[in-house]
N, C-alpha and C positions, 0 to 999 in steps of 0.2 A: 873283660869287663871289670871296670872299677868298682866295685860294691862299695859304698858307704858302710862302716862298723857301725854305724847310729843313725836311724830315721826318726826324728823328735817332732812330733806333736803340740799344738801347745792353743788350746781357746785364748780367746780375748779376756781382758779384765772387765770386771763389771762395770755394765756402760748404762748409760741413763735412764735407757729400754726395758735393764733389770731391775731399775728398782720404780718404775712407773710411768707405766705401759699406754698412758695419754699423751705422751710425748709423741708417738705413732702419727698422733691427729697431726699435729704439728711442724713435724720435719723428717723426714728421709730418712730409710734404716740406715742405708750408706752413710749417714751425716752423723751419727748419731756418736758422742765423743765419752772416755772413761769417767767415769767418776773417780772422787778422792780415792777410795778404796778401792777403785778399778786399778790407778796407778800405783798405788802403794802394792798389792797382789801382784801386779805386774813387776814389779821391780823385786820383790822377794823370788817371782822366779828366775827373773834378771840372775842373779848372784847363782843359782842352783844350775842356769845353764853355765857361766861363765867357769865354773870350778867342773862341771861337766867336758867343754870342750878345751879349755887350757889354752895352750898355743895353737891349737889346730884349725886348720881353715874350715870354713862353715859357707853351703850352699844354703840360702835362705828364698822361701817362697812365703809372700805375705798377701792375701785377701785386698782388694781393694778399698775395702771399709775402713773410716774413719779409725774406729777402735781397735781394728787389728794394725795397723801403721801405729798405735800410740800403743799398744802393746809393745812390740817390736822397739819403737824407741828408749821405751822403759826399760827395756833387759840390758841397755849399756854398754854394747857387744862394740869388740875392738872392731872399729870401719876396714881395717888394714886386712884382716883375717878373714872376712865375710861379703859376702857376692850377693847381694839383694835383687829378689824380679816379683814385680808385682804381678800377682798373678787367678785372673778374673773367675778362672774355675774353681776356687777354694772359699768365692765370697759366701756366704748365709743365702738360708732355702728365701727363693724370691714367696713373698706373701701379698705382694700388689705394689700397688702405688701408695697413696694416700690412706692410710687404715683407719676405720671404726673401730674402738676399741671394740663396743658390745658384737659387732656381726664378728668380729676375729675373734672374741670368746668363744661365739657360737659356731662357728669353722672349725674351734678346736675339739669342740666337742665331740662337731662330727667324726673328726681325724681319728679321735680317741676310739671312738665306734669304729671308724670304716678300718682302721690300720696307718699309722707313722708313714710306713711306707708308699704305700697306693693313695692314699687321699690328696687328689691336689686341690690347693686352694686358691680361691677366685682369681684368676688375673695374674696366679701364682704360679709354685710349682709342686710338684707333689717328691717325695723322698725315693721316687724313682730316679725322677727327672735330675736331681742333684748327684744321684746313686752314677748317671750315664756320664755326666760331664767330669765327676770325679775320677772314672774310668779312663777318662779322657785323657787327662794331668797324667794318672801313672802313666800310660804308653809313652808322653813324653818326658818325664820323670827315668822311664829306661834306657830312653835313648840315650838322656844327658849321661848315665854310667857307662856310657860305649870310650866315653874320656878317658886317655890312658890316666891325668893329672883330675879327677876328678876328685874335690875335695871327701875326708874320712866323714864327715857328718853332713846330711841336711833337717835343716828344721823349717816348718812349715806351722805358720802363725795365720789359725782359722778360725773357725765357728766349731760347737759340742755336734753339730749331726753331717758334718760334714767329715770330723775326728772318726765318728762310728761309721760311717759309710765307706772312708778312705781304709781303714782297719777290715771292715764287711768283703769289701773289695779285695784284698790283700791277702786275707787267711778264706776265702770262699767261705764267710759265714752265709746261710741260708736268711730268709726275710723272716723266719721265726722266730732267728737268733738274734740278728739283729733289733726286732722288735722288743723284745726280752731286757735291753738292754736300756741303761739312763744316762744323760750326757754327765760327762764331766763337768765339774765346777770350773768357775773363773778365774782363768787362769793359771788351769791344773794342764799338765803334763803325763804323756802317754809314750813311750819310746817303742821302735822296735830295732832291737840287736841283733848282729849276727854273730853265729855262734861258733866251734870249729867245723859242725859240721856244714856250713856253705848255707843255715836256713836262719831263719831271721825270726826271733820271737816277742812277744807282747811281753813288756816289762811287769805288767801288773793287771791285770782285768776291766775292765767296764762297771759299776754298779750292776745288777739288776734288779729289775723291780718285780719280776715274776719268773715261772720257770716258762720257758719257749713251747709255743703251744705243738703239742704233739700228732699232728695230722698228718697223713701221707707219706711222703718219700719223706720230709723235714723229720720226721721223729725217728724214722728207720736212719736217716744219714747219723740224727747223734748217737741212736745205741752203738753205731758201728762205727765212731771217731771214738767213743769212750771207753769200747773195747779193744781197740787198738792201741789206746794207752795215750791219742793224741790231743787230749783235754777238751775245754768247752772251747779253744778258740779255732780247733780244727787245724789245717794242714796250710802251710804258707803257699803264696804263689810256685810253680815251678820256674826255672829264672831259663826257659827251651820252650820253641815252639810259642805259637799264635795264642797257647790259651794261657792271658796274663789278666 
């Protein structure tokens, strides 16, 4: 199996949705295109992957959204070196169709209340539902490393809770842990390396905005990942057997 040395991460630049959220009324999240600052973000990381991957060929997966395609454009990446597939299970958690800003306030409130994860919204989906379909990608995501020629890097140009759910997924965080946790910024960068010894690690942390609520098996699994010395982000996938 070909392992990739680099699984790169990377949210969209800030797109019109982040800086005002009546846009929703108006036009389709899919639709929804960067701003000046979305591009200019986008291109500073542009340069940060291009000195990242060199000469090396690059598997890319990109969201079907507007803004993650003009992400992707803005990084400037030699066409010759990189293998682009757009790829529908990495788009942003669906929230409906047509949105009210005030009832989507008030869905998030609830979200806030019921839990990130379990709360699905109207017509939507809930951060299960996104949690399942991202599960989905890796199994195919493993197969493409069955390639003997399979390129050292892929980079995957998504959304912030799709970033923490494909990571959730990847090192078995718990939904405590995951909840615990705040998206990356616009246009920020998450990697996971592999290292000599065959396991693959989180470059840098997640924000959190709280410490992961300690109820049940979830608070016994961290005391006993922290004392095994295998930090907050727990234990990577096994790359054997059905449980990936």
């Amino acid at each position: 199996m070909a392992r990739p040395r680099r699984i790169v991460l990377v949210r969209h630049g800030e797109s019109t949705g982040n800086v005002d959220d009546t846009v929703y009324e108006r036009e389709p999240d899919h639709a929804l295109a960067l701003t000046e600052q979305g591009w200019r973000q986008a291109e500073e990381t542009g340069k940060t992957l291009r000195e990242l991957f060199g000469r090396e060929r690059v598997s890319v997966y990109v969201s079907p959204y507007r803004r993650t395609h003009e992400t992707l454009r803005a990084f400037h990446l030699d066409p010759e070196l990189i293998r682009v597939r757009e790829e529908p299970r990495l788009r942003e958690q669906d929230w409906g169709n047509w949105q009210d800003r005030d009832d989507v306030r008030l869905q998030k409130a609830y979200r806030d209340a019921y839990g990130h994860f379990f709360y699905r919204f109207a017509q939507g989906e809930s951060g299960a539902d996104v949690y399942d379909r991202v599960g989905n990608f890796l199994e195919s995501l493993f197969r493409s490393f069955e390639a003997p020629d399979h390129p050292p890097n892929v980079l995957l140009v998504t959304h912030g809770l799709a970033m923490r759910l494909f990571c959730m997924r990847w090192f078995h965080w718990t939904v405590a842990e995951f909840e615990s946790l705040s998206n990356p910024g616009n246009a920020e960068m998450r990697m996971l390396v592999l290292g000599d010894d065959g396991k693959y690690t989180l470059d840098r942390p997640f924000d959190r905005w709280r410490d992961p609520e300690p109820y049940g098996i979830t608070g016994q699994l961290r005391d006993h990942r922290m004392a095994a010395g295998a930090g907050e982000t727990g234990d990577e996938l096994e790359w054997q057997g059905d449980d990936r």
